[in-house]
N, C-alpha and C positions, 0 to 999 in steps of 0.2 A: 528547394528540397521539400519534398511534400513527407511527413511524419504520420502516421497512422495505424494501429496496431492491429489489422485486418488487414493489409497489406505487407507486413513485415517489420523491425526491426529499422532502425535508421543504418543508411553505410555505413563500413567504414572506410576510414580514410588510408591512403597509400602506406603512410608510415606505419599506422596500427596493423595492416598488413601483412608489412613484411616481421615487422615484430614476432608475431602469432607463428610465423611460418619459421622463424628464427629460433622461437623456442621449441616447437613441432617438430624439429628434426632433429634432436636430441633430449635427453634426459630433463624433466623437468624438478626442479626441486621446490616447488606451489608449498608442499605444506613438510618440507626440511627445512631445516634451521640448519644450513653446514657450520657456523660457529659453535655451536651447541652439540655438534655431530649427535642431533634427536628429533625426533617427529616435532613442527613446530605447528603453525595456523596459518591454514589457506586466508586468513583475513587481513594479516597484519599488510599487506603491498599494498588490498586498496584503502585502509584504513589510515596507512601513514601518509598517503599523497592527499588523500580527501582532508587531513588534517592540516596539512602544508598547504592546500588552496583553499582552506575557508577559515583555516586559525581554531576551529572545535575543538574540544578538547577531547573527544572521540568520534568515532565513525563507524557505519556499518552497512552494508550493501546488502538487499536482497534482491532475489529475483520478480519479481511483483508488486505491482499497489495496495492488495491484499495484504501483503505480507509488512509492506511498509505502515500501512493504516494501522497495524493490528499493535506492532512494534509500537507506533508514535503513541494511540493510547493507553495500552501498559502502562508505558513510562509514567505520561501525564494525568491519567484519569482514573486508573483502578483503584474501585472503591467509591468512584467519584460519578456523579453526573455529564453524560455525555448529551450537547440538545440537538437532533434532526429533523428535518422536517421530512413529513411522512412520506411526500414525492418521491423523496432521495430512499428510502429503504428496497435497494432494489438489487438485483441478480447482477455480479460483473460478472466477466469473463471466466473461464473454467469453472462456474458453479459457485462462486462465492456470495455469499448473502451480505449484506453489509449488517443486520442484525446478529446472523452469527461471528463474524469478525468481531463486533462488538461487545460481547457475549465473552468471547471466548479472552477480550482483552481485560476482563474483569472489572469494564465501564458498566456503568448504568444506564440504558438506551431512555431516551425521554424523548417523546415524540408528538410535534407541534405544527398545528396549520391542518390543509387537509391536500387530500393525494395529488390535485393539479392547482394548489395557491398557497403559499407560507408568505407570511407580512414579515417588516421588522419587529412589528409587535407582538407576535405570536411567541418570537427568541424574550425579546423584555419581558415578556409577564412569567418567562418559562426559567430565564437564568434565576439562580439564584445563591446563598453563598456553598451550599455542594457541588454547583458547577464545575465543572473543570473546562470543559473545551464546546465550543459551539463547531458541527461538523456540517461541512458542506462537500454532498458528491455530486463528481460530475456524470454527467447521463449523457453524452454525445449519442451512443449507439444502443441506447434503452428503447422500447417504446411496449406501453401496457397492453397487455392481451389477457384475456380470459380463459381459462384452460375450460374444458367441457366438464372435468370433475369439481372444477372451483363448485360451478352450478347448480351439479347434481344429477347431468343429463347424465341417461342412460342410449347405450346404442342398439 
């Protein structure tokens, strides 16, 4: 099974199928609570299974690595020193900057090495006790270009 995020989503499988199509032909109750007969959280189904297969003591799904990044530093880093190497500060998919993700997680971006070479020692002389998280992105389908404004050209 070839996984790729330019090509689509991974399948899904028969059972998860019919499931979808199980619930699709009738009323769904996603974010009803019928115990409580009151509006409940479209989170709690995948939060309590994710809890029952990994033992967490909470859980939470979003739609993105954006959104999952942004989430995991919050948690860990706001306020805090985050260390990247400058390589890595680059555009994903729909527009997201990894500088503003980080930004916007209330990390402190610190930025080490240079744009095609980051050492181990570039992280060791950079962590320090504000650290919080040394981040690494992946860049599968990056590749740098020069925009003509970067430069200055006129046309």
């Amino acid at each position: 099974m070839i996984i790729h995020t330019n090509l689509g989503r991974a399948p899904l499988s028969r059972a998860a199928r019919q499931a979808i199509e199980a619930v699709a032909q009738d009323y769904s109750t996603l974010e009803y609570d019928l115990e409580a007969g009151e509006r409940g959280s479209r989170h709690v189904h995948a939060e309590s299974l994710l809890r029952r297969l990994t033992g967490a003591d909470a859980a939470l799904v979003v739609n993105n690595n954006a959104g999952a990044v942004l989430l995991a530093m919050a948690a860990l880093a706001a306020g805090r020193e985050v260390v990247i190497s400058r390589g890595q500060l680059i555009e994903i998919g729909g527009g997201f900057r990894i500088p503003d993700v980080m930004r916007q997680s209330g990390a402190r971006l610190v930025e080490v090495g240079a744009t095609n070479r980051t050492h181990a020692a570039d992280y060791r002389e950079a962590a320090g006790p504000d650290t919080a998280l040394l981040l690494r992105v992946h860049y599968s389908n990056f590749r740098q270009m020069a925009s003509p404004l970067t430069w200055g050209w006129r046309s």
